[in-house]
Structure formats: structure tokens, C-alpha cells
C-alpha positions as a Markdown table, in Angstrom:
| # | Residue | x | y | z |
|---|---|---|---|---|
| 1 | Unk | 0.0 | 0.0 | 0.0 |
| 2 | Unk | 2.6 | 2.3 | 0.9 |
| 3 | Unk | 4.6 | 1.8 | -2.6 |
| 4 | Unk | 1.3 | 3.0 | -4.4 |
| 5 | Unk | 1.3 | 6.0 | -2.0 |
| 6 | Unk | 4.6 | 6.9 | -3.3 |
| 7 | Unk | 3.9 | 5.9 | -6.7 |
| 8 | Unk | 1.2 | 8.6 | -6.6 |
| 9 | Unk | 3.5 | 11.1 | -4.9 |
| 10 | Unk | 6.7 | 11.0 | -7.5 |
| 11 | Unk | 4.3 | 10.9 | -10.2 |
| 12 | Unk | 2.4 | 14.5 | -9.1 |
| 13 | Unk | 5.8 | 15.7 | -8.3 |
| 14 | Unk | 6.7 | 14.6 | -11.8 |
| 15 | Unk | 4.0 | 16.0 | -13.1 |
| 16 | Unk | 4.3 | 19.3 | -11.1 |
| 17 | Unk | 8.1 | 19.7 | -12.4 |
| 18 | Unk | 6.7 | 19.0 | -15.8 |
| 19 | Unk | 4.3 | 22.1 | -15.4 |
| 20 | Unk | 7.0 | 24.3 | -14.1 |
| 21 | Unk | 10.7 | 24.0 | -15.8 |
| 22 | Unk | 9.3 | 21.0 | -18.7 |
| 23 | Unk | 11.8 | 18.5 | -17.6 |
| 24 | Unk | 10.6 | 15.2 | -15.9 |
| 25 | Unk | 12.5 | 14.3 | -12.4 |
| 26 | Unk | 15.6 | 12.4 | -14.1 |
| 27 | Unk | 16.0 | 15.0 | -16.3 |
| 28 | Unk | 15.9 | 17.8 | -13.6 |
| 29 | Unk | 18.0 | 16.0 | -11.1 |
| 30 | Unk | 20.7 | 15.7 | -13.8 |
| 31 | Unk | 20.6 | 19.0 | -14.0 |
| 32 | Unk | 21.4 | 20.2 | -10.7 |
| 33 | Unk | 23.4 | 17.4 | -10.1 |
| 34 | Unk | 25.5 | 19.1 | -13.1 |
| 35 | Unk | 24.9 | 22.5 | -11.6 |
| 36 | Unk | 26.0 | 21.5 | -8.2 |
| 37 | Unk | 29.3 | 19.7 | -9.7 |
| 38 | Unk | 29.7 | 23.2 | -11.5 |
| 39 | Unk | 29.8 | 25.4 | -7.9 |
| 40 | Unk | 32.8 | 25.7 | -6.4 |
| 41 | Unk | 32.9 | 24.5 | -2.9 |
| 42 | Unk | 32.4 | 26.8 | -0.1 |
């Protein structure tokens, strides 16, 4: 029960991300993740 819970969840968060920059979650965590590698360290 609890895997369809989260199911649900990733799939409005996907869907939410979608709505607001256009890329789906792999896409967008690729992104900062390249972002983040970018930024020097504090």
C-alpha cells in the first residue's frame, strides 16, 4: 500500500516539475546534479 502511495506522490511531483521547468524528475536531477558539480565548494 505504501509503494502506491509513493507511486502517486513521485508521479504528481513529476508532473508538477513537468508544469513548471518542462523536464521530468531524471532530467531535472541531472541537471542540478550538473549545476552542483559546476559550484565551487564553499
Amino acid at each position: 500500500m505504501g509503494t502506491i502511495i509513493g507511486l502517486l506522490i513521485l508521479a504528481c511531483g513529476d508532473l508538477y516539475l513537468k508544469k513548471k521547468t518542462g523536464l521530468h524528475f531524471p532530467q531535472w536531477i541531472s541537471k542540478k546534479y550538473k549545476e552542483s558539480q559546476k559550484k565551487p565548494k564553499e
